[in-house]
C-alpha positions as CSV (number, residue, x, y, z in Angstrom):
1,X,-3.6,-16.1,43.4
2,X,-3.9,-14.4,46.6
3,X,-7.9,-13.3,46.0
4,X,-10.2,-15.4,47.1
5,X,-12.1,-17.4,44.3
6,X,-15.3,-14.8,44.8
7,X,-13.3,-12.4,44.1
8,X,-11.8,-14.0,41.3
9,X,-14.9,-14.6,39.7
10,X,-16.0,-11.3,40.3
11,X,-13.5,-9.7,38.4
12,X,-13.1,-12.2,35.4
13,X,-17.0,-12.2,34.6
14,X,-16.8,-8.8,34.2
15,X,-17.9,-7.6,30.8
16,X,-18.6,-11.5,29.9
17,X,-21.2,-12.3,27.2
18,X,-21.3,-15.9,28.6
19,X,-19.5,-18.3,30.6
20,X,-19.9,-22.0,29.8
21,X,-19.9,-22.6,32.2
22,X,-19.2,-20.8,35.5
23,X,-19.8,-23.3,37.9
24,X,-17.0,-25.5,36.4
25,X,-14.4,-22.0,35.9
26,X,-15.1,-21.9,39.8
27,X,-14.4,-25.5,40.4
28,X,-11.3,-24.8,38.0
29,X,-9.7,-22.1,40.0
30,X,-10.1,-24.2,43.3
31,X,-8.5,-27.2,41.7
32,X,-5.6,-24.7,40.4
33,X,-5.5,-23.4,44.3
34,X,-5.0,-26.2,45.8
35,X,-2.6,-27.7,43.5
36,X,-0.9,-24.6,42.9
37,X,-1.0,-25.4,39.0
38,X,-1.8,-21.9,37.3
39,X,-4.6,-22.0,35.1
40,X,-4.1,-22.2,30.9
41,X,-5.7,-19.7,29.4
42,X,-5.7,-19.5,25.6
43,X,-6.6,-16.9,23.1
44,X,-6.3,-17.4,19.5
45,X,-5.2,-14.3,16.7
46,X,-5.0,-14.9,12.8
47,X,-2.8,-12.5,11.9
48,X,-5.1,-11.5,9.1
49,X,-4.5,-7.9,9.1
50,X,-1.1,-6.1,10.2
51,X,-3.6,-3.9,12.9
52,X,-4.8,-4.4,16.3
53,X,-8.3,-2.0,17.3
54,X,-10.0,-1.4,20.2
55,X,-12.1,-4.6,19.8
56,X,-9.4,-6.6,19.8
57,X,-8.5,-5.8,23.0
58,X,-11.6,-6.9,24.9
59,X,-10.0,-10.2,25.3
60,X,-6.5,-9.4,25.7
61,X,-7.8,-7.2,28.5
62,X,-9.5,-10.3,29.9
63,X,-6.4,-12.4,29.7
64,X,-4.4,-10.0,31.5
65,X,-7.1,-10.2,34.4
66,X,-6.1,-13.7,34.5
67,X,-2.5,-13.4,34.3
68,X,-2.5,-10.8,37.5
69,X,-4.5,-13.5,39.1
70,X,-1.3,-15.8,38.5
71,X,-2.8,-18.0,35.8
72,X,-0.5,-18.3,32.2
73,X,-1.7,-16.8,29.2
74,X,-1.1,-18.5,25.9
75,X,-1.5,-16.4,22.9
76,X,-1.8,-18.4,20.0
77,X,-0.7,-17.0,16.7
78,X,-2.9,-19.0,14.0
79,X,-0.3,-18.7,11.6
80,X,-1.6,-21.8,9.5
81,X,-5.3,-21.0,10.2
82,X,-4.5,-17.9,9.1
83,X,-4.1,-19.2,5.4
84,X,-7.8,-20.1,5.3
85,X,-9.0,-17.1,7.3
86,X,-11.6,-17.4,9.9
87,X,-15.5,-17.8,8.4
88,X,-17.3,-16.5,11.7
89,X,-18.9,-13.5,10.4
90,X,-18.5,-13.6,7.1
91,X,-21.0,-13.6,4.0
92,X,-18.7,-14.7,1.7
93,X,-15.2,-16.5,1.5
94,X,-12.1,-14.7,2.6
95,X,-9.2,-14.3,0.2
96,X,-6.0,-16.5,1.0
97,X,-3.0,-14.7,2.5
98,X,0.6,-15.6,1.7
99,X,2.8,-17.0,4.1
100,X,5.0,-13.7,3.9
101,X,2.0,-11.6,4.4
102,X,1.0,-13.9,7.2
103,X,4.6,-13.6,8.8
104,X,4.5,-9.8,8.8
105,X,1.0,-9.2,10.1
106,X,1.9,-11.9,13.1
107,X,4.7,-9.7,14.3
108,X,3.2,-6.3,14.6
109,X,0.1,-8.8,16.3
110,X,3.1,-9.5,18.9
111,X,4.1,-6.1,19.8
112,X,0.6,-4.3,19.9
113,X,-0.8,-7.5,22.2
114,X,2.2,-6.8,24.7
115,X,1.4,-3.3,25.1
116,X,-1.5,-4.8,27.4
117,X,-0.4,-8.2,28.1
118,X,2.1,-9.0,30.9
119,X,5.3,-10.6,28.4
120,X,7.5,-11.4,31.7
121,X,8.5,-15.0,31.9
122,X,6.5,-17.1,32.9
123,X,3.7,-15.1,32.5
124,X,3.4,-15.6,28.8
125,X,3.4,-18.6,26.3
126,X,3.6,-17.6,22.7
127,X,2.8,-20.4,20.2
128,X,2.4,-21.1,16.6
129,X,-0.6,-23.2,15.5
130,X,1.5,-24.3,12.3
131,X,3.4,-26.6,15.0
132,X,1.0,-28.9,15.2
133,X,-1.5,-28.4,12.2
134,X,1.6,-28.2,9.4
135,X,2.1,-31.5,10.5
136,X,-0.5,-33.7,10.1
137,X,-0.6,-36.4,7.2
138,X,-4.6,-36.0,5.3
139,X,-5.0,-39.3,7.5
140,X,-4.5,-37.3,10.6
141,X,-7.1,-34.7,8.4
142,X,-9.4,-37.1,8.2
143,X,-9.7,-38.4,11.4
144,X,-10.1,-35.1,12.6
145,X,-13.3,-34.2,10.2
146,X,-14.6,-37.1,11.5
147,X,-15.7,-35.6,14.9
148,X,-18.0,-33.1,13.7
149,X,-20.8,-33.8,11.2
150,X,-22.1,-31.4,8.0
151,X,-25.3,-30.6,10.3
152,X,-23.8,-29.5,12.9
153,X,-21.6,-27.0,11.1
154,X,-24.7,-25.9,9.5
155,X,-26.1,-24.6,12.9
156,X,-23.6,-21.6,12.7
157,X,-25.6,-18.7,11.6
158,X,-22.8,-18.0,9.2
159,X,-22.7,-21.0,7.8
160,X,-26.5,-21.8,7.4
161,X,-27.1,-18.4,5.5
162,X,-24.7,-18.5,3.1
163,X,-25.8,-22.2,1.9
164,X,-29.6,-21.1,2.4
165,X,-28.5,-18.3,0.1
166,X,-26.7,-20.5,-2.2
167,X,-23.1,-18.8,-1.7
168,X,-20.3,-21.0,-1.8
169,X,-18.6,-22.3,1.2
170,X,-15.5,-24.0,0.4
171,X,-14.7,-26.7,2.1
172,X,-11.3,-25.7,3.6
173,X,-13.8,-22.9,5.7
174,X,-15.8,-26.0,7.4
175,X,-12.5,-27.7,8.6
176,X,-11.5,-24.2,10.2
177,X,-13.4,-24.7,13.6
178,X,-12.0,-28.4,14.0
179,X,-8.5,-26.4,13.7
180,X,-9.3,-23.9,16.3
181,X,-10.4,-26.4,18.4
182,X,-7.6,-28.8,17.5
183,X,-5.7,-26.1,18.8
184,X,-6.7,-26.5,22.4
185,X,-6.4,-30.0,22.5
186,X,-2.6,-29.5,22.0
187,X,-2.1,-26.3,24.6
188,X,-3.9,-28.2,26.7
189,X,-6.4,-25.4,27.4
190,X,-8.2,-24.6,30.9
191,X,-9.8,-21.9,29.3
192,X,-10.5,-19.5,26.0
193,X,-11.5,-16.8,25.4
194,X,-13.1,-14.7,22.5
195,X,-15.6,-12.5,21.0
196,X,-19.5,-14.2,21.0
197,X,-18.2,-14.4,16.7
198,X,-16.1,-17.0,18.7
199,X,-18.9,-19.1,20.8
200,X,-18.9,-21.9,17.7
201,X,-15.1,-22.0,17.4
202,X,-14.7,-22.0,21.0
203,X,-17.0,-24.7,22.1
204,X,-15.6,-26.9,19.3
205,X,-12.5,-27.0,21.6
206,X,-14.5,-28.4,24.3
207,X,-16.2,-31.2,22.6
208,X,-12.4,-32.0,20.9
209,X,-11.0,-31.8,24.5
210,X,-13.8,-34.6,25.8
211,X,-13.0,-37.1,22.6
212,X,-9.2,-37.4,23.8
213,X,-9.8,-37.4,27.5
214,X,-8.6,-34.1,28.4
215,X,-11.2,-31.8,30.7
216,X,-13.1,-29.8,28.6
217,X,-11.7,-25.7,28.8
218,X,-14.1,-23.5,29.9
219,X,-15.5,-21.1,27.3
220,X,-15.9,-17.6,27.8
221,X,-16.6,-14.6,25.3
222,X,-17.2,-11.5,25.6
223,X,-19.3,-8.5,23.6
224,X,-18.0,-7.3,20.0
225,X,-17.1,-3.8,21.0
226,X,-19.2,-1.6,19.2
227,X,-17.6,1.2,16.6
228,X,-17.3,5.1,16.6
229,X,-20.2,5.2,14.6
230,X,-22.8,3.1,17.0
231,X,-24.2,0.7,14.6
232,X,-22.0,-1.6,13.7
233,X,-19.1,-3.7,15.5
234,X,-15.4,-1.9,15.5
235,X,-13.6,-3.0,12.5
236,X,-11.4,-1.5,9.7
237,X,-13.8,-2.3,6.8
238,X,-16.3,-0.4,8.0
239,X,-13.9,2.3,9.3
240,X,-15.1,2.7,12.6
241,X,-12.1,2.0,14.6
242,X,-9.5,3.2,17.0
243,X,-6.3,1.1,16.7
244,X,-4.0,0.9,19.5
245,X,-0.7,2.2,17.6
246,X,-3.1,5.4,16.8
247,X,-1.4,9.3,18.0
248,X,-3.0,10.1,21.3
249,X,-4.0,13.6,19.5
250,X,-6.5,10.8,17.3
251,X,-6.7,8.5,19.9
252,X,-8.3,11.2,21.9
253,X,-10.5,13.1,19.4
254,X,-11.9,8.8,18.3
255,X,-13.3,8.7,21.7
256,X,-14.4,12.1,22.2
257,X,-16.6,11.5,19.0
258,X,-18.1,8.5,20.3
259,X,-22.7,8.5,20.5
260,X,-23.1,8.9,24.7
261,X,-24.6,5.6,24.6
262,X,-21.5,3.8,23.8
263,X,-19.8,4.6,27.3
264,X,-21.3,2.5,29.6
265,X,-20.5,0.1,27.2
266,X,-16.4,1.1,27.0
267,X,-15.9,1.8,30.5
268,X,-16.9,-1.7,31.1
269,X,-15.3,-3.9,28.2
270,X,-11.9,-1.2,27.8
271,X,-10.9,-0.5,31.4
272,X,-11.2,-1.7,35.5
273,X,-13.0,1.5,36.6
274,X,-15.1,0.1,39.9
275,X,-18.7,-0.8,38.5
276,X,-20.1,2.1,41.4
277,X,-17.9,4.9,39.3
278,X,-19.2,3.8,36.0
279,X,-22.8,4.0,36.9
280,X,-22.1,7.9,38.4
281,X,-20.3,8.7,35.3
282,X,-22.7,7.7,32.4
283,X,-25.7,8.9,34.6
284,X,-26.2,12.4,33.0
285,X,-28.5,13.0,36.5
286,X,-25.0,13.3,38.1
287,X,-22.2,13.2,35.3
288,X,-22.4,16.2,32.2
289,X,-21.8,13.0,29.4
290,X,-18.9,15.2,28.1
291,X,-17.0,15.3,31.4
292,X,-17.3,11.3,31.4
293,X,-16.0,10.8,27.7
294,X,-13.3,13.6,28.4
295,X,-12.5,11.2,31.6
296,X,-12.9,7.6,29.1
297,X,-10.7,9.2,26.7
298,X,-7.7,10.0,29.1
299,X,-8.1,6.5,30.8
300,X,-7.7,5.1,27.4
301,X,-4.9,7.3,26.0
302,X,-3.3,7.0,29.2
303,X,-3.0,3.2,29.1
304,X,-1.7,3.2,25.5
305,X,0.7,6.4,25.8
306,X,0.8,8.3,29.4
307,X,-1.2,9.9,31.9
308,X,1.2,13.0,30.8
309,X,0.6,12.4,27.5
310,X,-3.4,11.6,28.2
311,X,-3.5,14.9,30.4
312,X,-2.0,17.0,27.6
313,X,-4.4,15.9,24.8
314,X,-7.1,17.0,27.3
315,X,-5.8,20.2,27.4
316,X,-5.1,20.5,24.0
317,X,-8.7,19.2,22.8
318,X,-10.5,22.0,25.3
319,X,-8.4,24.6,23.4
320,X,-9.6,23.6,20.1
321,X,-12.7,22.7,20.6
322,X,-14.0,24.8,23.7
323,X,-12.2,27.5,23.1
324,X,-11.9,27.7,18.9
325,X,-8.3,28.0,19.1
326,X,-5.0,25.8,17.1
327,X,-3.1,23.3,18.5
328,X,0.8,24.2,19.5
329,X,2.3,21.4,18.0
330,X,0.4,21.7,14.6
331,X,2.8,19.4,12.4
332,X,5.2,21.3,9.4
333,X,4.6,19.5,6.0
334,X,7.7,20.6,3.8
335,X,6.6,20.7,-0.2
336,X,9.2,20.6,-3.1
337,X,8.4,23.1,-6.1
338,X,7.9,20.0,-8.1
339,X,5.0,18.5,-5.7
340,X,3.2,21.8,-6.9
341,X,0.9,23.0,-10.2
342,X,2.0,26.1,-11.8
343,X,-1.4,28.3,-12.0
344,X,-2.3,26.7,-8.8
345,X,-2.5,23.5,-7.2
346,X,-6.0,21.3,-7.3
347,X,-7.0,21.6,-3.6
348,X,-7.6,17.4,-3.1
349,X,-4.4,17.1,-4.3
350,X,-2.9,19.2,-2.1
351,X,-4.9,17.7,1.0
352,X,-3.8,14.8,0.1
353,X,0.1,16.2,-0.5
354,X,0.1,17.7,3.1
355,X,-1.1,13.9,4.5
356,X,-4.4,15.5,5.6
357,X,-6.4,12.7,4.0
358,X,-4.9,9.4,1.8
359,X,-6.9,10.5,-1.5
360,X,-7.9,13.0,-3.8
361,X,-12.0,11.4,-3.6
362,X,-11.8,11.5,0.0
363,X,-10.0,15.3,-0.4
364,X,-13.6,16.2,-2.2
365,X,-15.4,15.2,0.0
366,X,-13.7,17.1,2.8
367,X,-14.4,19.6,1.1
368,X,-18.1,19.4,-0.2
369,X,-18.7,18.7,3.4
370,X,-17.4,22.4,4.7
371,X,-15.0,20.9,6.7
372,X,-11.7,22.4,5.2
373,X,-10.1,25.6,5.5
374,X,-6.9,27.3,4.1
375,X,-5.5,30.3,6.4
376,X,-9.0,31.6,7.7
377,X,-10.7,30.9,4.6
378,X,-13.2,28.2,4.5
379,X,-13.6,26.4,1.0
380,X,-16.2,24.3,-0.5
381,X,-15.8,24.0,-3.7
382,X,-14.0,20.8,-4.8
383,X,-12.4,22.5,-7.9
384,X,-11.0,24.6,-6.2
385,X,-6.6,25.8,-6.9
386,X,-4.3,26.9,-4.4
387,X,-1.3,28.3,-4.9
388,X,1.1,27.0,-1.2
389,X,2.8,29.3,0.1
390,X,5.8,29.3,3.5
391,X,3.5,29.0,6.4
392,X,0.0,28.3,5.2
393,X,-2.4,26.8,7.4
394,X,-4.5,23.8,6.3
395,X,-7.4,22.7,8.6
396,X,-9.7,19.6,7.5
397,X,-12.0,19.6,10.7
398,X,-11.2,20.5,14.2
399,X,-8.7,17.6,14.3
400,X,-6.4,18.1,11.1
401,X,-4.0,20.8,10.7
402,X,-0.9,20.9,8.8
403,X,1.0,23.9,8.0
404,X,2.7,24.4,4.8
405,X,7.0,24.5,4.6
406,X,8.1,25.2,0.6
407,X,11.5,23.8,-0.1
C-alpha cells in the first residue's frame, strides 16, 4: 500500500462501469491505511462451464490491481450456487449441473484464474460458498427470503421480462441473489466486484451486510467485454470468444480479427497500457489501426504465453497474411488407411478427420464459403472426394493448415 490513495483510486476506477460508491472505497482505503488491515476484496465464479474467456478476465484483472496494492483477494467458487445457475442475463431458466460436473468445471476455473491472479500466500483466499449455504436448516432459508420482497426482485430487468412475458421463473432463481449476497455477509467483504450483469447480485450484498451490522462492501462493476464479432457480449454461446487456455497462433489471429472499434475498448478493460498511449494508438490520425491491434494482440498473447512466444506469432501472422506465405510449424495430422473412403474421401469428413473444424456441417460450410484449399487447389463444392495422400496440404482460411501423414 505504498501509493497514495489518489493514486489508488486512479488506477482501480479504471475501466469501471460504476462505483457505489467511491467516496466510501476512498474512505475504505484510508481506514485500511491507517489500520494496516488489507482490504477484502471478493469475486464470485459459478463454475458453470469448464472455460474461462476474455470477459472473464475483466474482473480478475481488477482484483489483481487490488492485490498489488496489498489488499486480499477472495475468489469465491459458488460451488452450491452453481447448482441453480445464475439468472442475470438470462431469458429462460438454466439447466441444473451435477455436483461432478460442478467439481470439474471449478478446478480448471482455479488454474486459468491464477494465470492472472497473484496465488502467493497471503495474497489469495480461495473459498467454497457450499461452506456456508450447504448448511443452513429451511429455517435458516427462510429467514433469509425474508429480507428481500417479490417487488423488489422484480426490478431486475431479467426478472421483470420473463414474468411480463409469462416465462417461468422458478423459484429456486429468485433465492439466487440472497445467496450471492449471503455470500459476502460471511467473507466479510470490503468490496466486490463483477460485470454491470452483476449490479443486482452485488448490491444485494450490501443491503445483507447492513441487516447484520457489518459495513456495507463497496460495489464495483465493470463493462461486459464486447465479442469478436462487435455486437454482442464475449460468450461461448454465441461463439465470439477468446479463451485464455487458447494457442497463441489463435489467440493472436482472435484479436487480429477484432472491428477497429473494439480497441479502445480492450486496451482499457484487458491491459494497464497508460491512458496517454491508448488514445495515440486507436487514433488512426496518428496510429495505422493495424499497427495498434498487431501491438493489442502481442500485449495479450504475451500475458497469457510470452513476449517470445507473442513476438513470434507476430512474425508468423505478417508472413501469412502480408506476405501470402505458410506457417513453419504447420501441424502433421497422421491418418490410418481405415480413417479413409476407398474412391475418395467426402471432403467435410476429412476436415473434420485432420481437426480443421469439429463437424462435417461446419466442414460445408467452410467450404461453400471459399475458404478451403487442398495443395494449391481451392474447392467449393461441398460434395466434393479426396483421395489423402503423404504430405498434402489442407488450408481452411489463412489460419488453419494441417498437413496430411498416411500410416
Amino acid at each position: 500500500m505504498g501509493v497514495s490513495i489518489d493514486e489508488a483510486i486512479r488506477r482501480l476506477t479504471r475501466g469501471c462501469d460504476a462505483i457505489y460508491t467511491e467516496r466510501e472505497l476512498a474512505e475504505r482505503l484510508e481506514s485500511a491505511r491507517k489500520a494496516r488491515r488489507p482490504l477484502r476484496v471478493k469475486l464470485g465464479m459459478d463454475p458453470t462451464a469448464p472455460d474461462i474467456h476474455l470477459g472473464h478476465t475483466v474482473v480478475l484483472r481488477k482484483m489483481r490491481q487490488f492485490q498489488d496494492l496489498g489488499h486480499v483477494a477472495v475468489l469465491i467458487i459458488g460451488d452450491f450456487t452453481a447448482r441453480i445457475g445464475d439468472p442475470s442475463g438470462r431469458s429462460k431458466t438454466r439447466p441444473v449441473l451435477t455436483p461432478d460436473e460442478v467439481e470439474f468445471n471449478a478446478k480448471t476455473y482455479l488454474s486459468q484464474a491464477g494465470k492472472i491472479l497473484d496465488t502467493s500466500p497471503g495474497k489469495l483466499e480461495v473459498r467454497h460458498n457450499s461452506e456456508w449455504l450447504a448448511s443452513m436448516t429451511f429455517a435458516d432459508v427462510l429467514k433469509l427470503a425474508g429480507q428481500m420482497t417479490v417487488g423488489q426482485m422484480l426490478k431486475r430487468e431479467d426478472f421483470r421480462k420473463r414474468f411480463e412475458g409469462e416465462t417461468p421463473i422458478g423459484v429456486h432463481e429468485l433465492m439466487y441473489p440472497l445467496m450471492q449476497g449471503w455470500d459476502s455477509v460471511c467473507i466479510r467483504s470490503d468490496v466486490e466486484l463483477g460485470g454491470t450483469d452483476q449490479t443486482f447480485n452485488n448490491l444485494v450484498g450490501r443491503d445483507l451486510q447492513i441487516a447484520q451490522g457489518q459495513p456495507p462492501q463497496i460495489v464495483m462493476v465493470m463493462p461486459l467485454l464486447v465479442g469478436l464479432d462487435g455486437a454482442q457480449k464475449m460468450s461461448k454461446s454465441y461463439g465470439n470468444y477468446v479463451a485464455v487456455n487458447e494457442t497463441a497462433q489463435d489467440m493472436f489471429g482472435k484479436i487480429m480479427s477484432i472491428p477497429d472499434d473494439l480497441m479502445r475498448g480492450y486496451y482499457t478493460l484487458l491491459s494497464d497500457e497508460p491512458a496517454e498511449c491508448v488514445e495515440e494508438w486507436c487514433d488512426p490520425a496518428r496510429t495505422h489501426p493495424r499497427e495498434a491491434k498487431v501491438r493489442l494482440a502481442r500485449r495479450i498473447v504475451a500475458d497469457f504465453h510470452d513476449a517470445a512466444t507473442a513476438e513470434r506469432e507476430a512474425e508468423l501472422f505478417d508472413r501469412v497474411f502480408r506476405d501470402g506465405g505458410l506457417r513453419d510449424d504447420i501441424p502433421v495430422v497422421a491418418l490410418a488407411a481405415g480413417d479413409c473412403d476407398a474412391g475418395g474421401t467426402w471432403l467435410p469428413k476429412l476436415l473434420k478427420l485432420a481437426g480443421i473444424c469439429p463437424s462435417t456441417s461446419e466442414g460445408r460450410r467452410l467450404i461453400e464459403q471459399g475458404g478451403v484449399m487442398v495443395d494449391d487447389c481451392r474447392i467449393d463444392d461441398p460434395k466434393t472426394k479426396v483421395t489423402p495422400a503423404d504430405g498434402m496440404l489442407i488450408r481452411a482460411g489463412k489460419r488453419k493448415a494441417v498437413r496430411i501423414q498416411l500410416r
